[in-house]
PDB file with SEQRES, HELIX, SHEET and CRYST1 records, atoms N, CA, C and O in Angstrom:
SEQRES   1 A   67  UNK UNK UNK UNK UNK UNK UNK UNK UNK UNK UNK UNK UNK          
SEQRES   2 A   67  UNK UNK UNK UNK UNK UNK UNK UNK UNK UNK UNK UNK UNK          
SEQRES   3 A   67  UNK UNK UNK UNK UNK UNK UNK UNK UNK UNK UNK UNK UNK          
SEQRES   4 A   67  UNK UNK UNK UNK UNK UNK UNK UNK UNK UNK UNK UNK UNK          
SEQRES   5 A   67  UNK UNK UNK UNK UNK UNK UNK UNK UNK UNK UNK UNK UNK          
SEQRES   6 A   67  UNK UNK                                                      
HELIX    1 AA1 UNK A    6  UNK A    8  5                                   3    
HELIX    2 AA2 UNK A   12  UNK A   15  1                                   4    
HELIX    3 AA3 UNK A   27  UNK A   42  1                                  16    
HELIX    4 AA4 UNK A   44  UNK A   50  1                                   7    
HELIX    5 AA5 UNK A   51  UNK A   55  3                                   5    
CRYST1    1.000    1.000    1.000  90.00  90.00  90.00 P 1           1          
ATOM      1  N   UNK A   1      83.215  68.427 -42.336  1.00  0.00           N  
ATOM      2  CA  UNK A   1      84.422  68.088 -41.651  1.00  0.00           C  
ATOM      3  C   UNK A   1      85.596  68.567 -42.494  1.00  0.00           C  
ATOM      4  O   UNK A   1      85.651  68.262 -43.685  1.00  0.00           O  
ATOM      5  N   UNK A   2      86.612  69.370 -41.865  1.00  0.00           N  
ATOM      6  CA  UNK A   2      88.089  69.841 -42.794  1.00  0.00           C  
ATOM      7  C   UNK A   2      88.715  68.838 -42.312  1.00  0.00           C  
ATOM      8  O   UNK A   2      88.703  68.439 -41.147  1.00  0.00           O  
ATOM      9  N   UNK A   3      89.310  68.389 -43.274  1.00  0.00           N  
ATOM     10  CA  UNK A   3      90.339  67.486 -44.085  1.00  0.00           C  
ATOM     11  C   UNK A   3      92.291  68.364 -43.942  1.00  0.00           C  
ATOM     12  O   UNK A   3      92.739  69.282 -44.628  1.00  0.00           O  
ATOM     13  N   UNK A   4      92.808  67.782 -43.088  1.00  0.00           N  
ATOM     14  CA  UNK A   4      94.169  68.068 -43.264  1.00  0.00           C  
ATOM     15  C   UNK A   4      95.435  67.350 -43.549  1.00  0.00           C  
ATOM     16  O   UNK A   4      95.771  66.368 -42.886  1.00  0.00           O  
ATOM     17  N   UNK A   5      96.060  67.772 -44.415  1.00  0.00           N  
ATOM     18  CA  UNK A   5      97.106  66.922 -44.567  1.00  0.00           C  
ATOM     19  C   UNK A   5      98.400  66.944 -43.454  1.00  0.00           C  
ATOM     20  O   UNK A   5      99.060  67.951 -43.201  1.00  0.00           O  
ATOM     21  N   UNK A   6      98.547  65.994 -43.027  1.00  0.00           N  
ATOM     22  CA  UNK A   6      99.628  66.258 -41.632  1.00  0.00           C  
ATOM     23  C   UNK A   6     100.911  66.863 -42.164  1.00  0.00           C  
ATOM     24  O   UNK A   6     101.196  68.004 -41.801  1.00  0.00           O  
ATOM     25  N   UNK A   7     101.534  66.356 -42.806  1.00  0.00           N  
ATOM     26  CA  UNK A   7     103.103  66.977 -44.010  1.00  0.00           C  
ATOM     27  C   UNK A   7     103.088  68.792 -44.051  1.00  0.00           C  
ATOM     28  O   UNK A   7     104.056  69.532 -43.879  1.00  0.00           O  
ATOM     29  N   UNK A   8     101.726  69.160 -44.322  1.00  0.00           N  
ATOM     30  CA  UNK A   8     101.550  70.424 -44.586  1.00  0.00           C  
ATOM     31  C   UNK A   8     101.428  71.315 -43.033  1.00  0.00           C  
ATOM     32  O   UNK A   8     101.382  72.544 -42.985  1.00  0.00           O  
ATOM     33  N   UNK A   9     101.396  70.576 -42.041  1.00  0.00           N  
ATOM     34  CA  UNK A   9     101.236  71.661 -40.873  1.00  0.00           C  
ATOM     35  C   UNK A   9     102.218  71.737 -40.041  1.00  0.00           C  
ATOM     36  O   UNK A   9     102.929  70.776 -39.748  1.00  0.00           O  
ATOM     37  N   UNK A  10     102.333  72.805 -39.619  1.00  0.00           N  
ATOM     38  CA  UNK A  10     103.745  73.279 -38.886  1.00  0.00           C  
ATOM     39  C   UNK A  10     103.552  72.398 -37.402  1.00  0.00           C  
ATOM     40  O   UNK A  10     102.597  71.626 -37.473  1.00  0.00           O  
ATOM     41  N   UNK A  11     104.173  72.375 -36.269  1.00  0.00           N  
ATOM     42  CA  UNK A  11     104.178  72.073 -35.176  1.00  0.00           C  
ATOM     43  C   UNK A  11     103.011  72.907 -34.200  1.00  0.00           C  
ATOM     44  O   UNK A  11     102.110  72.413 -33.524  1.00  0.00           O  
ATOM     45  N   UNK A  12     103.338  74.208 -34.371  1.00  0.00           N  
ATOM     46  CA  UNK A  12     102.240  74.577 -33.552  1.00  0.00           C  
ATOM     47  C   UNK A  12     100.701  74.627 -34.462  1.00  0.00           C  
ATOM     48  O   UNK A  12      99.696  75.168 -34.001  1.00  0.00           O  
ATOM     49  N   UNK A  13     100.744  74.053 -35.625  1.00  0.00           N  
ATOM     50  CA  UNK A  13      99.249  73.631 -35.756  1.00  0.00           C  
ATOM     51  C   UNK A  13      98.755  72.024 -35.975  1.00  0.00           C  
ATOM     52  O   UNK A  13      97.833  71.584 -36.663  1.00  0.00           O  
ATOM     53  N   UNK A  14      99.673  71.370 -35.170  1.00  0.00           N  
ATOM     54  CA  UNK A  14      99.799  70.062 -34.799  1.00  0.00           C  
ATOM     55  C   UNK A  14      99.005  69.969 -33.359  1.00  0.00           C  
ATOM     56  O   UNK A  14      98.240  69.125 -32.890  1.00  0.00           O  
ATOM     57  N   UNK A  15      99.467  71.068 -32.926  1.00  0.00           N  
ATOM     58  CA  UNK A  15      99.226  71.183 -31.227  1.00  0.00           C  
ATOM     59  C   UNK A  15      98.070  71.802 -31.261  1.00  0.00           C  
ATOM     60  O   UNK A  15      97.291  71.224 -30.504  1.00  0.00           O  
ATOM     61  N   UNK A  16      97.452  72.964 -31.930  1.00  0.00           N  
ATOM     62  CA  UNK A  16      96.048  73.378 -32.093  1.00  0.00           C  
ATOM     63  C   UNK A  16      95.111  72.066 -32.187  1.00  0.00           C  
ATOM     64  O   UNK A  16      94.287  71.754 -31.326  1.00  0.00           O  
ATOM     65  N   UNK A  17      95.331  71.463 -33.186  1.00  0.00           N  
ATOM     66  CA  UNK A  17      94.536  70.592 -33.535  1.00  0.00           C  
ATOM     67  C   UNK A  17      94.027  69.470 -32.880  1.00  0.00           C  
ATOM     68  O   UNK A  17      92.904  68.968 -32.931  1.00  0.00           O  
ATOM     69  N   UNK A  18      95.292  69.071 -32.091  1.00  0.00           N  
ATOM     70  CA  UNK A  18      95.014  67.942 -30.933  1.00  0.00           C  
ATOM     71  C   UNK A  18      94.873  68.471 -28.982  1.00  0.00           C  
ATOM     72  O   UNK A  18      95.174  67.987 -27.891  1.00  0.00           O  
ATOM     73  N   UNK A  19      94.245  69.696 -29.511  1.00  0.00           N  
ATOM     74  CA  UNK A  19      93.880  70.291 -28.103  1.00  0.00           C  
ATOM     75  C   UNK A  19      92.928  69.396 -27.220  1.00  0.00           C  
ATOM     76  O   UNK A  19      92.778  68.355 -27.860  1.00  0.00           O  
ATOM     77  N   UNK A  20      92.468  69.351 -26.456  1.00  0.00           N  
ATOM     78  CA  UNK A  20      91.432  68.872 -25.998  1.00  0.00           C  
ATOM     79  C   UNK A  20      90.336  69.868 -25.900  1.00  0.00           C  
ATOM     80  O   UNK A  20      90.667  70.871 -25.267  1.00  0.00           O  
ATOM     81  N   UNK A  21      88.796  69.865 -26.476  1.00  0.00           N  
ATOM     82  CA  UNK A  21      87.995  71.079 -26.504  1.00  0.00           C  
ATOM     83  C   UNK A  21      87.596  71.077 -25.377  1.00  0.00           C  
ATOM     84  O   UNK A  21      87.110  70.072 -24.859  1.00  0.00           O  
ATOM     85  N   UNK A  22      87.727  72.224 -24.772  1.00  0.00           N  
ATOM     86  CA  UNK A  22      87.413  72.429 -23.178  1.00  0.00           C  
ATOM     87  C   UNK A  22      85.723  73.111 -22.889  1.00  0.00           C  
ATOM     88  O   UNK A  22      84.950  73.546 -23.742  1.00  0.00           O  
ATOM     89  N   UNK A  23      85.593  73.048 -21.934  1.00  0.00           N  
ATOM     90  CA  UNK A  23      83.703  73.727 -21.813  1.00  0.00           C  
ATOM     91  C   UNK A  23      84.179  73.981 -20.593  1.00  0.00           C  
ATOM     92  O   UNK A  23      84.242  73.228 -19.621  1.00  0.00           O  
ATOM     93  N   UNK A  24      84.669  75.625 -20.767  1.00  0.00           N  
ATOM     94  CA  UNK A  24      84.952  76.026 -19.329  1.00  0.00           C  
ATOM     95  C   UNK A  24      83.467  76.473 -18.865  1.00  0.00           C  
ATOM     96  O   UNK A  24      83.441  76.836 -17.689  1.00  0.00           O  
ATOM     97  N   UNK A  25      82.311  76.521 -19.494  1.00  0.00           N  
ATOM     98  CA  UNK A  25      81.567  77.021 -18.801  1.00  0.00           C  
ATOM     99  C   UNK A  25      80.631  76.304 -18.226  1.00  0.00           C  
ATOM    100  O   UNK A  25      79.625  76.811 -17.730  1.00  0.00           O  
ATOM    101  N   UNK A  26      81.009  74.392 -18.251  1.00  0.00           N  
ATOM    102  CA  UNK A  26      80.234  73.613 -18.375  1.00  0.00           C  
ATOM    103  C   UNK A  26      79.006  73.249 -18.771  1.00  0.00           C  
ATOM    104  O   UNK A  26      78.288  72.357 -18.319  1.00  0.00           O  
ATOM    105  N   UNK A  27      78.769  74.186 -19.860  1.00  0.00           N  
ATOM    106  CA  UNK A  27      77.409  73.917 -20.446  1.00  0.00           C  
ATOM    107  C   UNK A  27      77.167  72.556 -21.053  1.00  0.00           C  
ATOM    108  O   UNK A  27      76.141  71.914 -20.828  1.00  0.00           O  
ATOM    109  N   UNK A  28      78.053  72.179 -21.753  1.00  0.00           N  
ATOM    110  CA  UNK A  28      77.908  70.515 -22.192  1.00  0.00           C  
ATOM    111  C   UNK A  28      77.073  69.401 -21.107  1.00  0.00           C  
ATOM    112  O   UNK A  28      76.001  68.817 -20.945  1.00  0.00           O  
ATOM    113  N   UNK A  29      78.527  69.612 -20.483  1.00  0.00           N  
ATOM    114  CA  UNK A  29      77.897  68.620 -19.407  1.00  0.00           C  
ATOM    115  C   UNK A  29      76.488  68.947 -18.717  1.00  0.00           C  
ATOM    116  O   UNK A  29      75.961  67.978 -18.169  1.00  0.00           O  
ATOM    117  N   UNK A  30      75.735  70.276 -18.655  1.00  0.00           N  
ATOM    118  CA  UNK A  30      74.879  70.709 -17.460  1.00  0.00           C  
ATOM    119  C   UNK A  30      73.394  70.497 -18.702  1.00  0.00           C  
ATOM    120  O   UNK A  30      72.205  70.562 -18.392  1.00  0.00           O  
ATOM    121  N   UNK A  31      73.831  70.301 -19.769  1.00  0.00           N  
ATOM    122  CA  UNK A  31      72.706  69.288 -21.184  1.00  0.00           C  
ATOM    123  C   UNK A  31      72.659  67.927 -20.855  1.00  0.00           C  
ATOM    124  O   UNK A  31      71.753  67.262 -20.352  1.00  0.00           O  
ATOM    125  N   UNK A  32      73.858  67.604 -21.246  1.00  0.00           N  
ATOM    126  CA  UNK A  32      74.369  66.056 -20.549  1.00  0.00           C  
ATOM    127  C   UNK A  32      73.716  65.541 -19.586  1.00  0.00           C  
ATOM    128  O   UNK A  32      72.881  64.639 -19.652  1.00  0.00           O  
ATOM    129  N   UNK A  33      74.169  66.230 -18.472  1.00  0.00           N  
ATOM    130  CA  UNK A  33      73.020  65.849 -16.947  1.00  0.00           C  
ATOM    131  C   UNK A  33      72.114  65.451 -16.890  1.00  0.00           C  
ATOM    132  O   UNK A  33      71.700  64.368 -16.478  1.00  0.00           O  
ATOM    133  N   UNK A  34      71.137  67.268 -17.793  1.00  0.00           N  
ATOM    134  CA  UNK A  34      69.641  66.959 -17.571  1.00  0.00           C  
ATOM    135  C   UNK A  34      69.286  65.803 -18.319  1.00  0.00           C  
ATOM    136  O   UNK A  34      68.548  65.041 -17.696  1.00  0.00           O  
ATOM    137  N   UNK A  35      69.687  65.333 -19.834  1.00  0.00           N  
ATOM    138  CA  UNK A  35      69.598  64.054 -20.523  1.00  0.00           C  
ATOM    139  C   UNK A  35      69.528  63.020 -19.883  1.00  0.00           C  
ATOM    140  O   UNK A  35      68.731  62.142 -20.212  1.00  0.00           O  
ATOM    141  N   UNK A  36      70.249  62.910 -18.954  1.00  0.00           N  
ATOM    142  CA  UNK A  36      70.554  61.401 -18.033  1.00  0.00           C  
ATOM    143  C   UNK A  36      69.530  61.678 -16.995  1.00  0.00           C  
ATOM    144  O   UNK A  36      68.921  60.652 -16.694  1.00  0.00           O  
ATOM    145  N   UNK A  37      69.160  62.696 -16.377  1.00  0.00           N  
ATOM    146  CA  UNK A  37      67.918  62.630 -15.556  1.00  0.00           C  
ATOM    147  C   UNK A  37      66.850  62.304 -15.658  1.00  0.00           C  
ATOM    148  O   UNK A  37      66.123  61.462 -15.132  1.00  0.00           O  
ATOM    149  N   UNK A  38      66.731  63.405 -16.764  1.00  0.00           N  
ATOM    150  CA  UNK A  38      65.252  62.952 -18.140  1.00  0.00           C  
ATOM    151  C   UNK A  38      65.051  61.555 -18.079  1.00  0.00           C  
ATOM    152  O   UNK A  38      64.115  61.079 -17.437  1.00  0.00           O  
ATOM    153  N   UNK A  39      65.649  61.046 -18.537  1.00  0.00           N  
ATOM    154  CA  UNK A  39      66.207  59.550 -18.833  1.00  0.00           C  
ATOM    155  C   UNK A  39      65.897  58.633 -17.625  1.00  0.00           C  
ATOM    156  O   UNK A  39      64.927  57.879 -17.540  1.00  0.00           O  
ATOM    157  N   UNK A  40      66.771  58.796 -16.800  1.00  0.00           N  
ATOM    158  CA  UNK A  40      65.874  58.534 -15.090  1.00  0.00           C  
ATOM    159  C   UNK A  40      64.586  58.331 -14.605  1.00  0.00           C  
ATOM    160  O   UNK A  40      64.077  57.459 -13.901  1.00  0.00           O  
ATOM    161  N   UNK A  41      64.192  59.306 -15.127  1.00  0.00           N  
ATOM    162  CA  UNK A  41      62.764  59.934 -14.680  1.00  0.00           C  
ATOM    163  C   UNK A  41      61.730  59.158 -15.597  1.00  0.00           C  
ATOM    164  O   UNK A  41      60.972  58.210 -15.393  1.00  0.00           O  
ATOM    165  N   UNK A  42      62.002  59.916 -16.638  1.00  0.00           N  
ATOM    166  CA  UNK A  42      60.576  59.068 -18.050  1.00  0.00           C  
ATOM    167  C   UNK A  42      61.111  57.786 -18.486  1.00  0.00           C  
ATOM    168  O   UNK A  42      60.329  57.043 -19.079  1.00  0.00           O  
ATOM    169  N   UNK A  43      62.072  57.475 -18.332  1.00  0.00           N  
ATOM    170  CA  UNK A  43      62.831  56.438 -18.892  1.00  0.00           C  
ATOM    171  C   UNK A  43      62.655  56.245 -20.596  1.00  0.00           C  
ATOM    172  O   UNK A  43      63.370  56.785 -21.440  1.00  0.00           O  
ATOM    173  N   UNK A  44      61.615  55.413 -20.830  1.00  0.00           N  
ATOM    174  CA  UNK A  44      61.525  54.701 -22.494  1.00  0.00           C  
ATOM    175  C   UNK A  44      60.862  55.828 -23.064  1.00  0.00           C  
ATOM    176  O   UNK A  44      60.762  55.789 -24.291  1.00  0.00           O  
ATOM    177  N   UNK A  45      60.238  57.127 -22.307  1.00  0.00           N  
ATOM    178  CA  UNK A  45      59.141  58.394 -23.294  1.00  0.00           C  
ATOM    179  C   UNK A  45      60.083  59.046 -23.386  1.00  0.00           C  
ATOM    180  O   UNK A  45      60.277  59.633 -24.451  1.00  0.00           O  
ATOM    181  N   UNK A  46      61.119  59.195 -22.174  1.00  0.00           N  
ATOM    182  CA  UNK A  46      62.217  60.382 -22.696  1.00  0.00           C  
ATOM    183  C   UNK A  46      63.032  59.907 -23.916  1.00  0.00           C  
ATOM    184  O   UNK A  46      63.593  60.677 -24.695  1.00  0.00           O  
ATOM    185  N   UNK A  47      63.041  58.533 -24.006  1.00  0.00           N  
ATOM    186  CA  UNK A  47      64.044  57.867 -24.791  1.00  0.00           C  
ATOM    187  C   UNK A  47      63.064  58.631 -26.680  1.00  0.00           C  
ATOM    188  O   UNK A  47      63.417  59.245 -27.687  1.00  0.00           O  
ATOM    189  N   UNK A  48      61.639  57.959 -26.043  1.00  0.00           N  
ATOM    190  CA  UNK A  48      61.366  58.223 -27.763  1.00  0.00           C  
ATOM    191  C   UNK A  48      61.336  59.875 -28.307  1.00  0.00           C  
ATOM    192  O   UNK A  48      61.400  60.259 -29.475  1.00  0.00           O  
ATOM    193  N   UNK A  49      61.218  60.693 -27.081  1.00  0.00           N  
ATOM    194  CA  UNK A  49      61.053  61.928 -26.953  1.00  0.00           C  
ATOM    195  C   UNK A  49      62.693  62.773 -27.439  1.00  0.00           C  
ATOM    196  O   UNK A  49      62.756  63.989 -27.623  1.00  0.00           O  
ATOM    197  N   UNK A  50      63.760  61.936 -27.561  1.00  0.00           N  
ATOM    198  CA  UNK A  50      64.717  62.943 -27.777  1.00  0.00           C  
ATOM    199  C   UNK A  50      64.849  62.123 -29.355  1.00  0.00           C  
ATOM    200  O   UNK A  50      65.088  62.711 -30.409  1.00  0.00           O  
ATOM    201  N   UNK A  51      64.711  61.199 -29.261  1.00  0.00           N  
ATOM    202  CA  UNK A  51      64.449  60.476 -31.030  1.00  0.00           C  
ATOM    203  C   UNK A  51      63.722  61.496 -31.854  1.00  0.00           C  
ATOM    204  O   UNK A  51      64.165  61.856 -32.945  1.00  0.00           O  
ATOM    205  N   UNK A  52      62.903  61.843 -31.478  1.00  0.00           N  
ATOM    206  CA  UNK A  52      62.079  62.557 -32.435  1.00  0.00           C  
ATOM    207  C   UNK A  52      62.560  64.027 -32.391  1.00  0.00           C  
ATOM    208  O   UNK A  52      62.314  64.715 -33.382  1.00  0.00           O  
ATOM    209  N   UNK A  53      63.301  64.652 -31.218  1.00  0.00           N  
ATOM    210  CA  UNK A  53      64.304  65.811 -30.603  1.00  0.00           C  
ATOM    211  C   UNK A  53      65.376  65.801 -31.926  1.00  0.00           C  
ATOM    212  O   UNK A  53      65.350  66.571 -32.886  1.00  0.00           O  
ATOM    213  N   UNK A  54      66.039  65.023 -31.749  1.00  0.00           N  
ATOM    214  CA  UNK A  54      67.522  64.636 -32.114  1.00  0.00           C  
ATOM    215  C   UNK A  54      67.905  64.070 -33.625  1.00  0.00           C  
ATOM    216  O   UNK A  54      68.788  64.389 -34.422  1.00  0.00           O  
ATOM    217  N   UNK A  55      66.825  63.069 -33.659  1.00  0.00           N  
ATOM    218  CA  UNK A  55      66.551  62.274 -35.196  1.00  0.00           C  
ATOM    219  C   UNK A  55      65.921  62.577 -35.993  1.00  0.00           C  
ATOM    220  O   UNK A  55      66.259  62.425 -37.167  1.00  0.00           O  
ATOM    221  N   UNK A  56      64.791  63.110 -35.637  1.00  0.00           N  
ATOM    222  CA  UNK A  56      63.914  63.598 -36.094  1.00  0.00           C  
ATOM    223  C   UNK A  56      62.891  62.616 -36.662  1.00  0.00           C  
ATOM    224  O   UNK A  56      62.237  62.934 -37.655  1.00  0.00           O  
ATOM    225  N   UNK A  57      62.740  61.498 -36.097  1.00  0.00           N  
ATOM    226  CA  UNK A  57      61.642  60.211 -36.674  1.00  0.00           C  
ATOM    227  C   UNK A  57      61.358  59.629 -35.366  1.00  0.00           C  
ATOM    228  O   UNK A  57      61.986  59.552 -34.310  1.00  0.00           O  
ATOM    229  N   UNK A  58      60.019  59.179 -35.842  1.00  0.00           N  
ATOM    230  CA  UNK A  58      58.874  59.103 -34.707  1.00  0.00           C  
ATOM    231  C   UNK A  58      58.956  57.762 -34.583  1.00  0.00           C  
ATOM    232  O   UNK A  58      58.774  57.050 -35.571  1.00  0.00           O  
ATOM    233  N   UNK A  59      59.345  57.037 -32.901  1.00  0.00           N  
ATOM    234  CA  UNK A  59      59.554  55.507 -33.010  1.00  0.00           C  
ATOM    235  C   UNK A  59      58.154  54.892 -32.488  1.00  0.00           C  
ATOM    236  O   UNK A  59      57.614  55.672 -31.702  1.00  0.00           O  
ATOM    237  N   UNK A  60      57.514  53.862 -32.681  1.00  0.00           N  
ATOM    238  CA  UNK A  60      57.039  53.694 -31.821  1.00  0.00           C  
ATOM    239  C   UNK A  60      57.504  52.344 -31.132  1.00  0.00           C  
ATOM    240  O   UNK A  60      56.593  51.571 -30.834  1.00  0.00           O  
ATOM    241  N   UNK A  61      58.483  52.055 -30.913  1.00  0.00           N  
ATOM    242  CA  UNK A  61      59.340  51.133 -30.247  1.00  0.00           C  
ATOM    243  C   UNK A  61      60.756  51.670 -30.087  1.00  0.00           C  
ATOM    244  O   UNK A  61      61.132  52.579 -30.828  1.00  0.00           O  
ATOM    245  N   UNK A  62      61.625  51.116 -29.086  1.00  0.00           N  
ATOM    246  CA  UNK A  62      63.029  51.174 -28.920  1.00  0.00           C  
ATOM    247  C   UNK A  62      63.711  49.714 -29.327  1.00  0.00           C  
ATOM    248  O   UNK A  62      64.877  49.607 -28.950  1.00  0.00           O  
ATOM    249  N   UNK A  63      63.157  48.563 -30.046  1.00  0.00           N  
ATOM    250  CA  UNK A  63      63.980  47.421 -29.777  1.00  0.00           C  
ATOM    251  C   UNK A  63      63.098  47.351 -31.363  1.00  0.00           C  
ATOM    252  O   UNK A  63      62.141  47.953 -31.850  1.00  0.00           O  
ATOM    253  N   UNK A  64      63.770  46.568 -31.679  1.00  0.00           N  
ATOM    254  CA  UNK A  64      62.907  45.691 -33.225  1.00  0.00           C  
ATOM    255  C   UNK A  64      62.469  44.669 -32.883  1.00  0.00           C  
ATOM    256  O   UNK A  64      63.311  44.060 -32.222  1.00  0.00           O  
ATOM    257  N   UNK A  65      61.250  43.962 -33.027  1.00  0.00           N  
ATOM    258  CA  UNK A  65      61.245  42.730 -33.270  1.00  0.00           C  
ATOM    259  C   UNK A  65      61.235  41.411 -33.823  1.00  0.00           C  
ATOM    260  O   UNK A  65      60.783  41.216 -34.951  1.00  0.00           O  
ATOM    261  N   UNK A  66      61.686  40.519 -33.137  1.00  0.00           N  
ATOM    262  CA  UNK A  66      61.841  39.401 -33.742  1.00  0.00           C  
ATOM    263  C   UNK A  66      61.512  38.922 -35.094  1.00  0.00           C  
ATOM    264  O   UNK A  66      62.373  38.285 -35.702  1.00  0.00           O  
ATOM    265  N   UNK A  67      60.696  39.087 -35.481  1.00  0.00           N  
ATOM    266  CA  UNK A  67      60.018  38.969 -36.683  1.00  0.00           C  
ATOM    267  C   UNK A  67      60.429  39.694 -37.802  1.00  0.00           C  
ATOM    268  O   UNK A  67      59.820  39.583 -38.867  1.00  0.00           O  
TER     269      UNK A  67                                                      
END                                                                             
């Protein structure tokens, strides 16, 4: 992560910085989607299935228990 000092930046790199990042090509969201479908669909396998995707550690639960 870069680190900026606000004092040090001009106006128009005030305005760079607080752009909003756009996805004109909607690829984000069209990942996004399928995630929430996935999700839909397998429900708790998709859940452990992007854990091990994403986290990279193998659950064999979604909740802890009590104990």
């Amino acid at each position: 992560m870069k680190t900026y000092n606000y004092s040090d930046l001009s106006k128009s790199d005030i305005q760079k910085l607080v752009q909003r990042n756009v996805d004109p090509a909607e690829e984000i969201r069209a990942v996004v989607e399928d995630v929430i479908q996935n999700v839909r669909t397998d429900g708790d396998k998709a859940l452990l299935e992007y854990a091990a995707k994403f986290d990279k550690v193998e659950l064999k639960s979604l909740f802890i228990e009590k104990d």
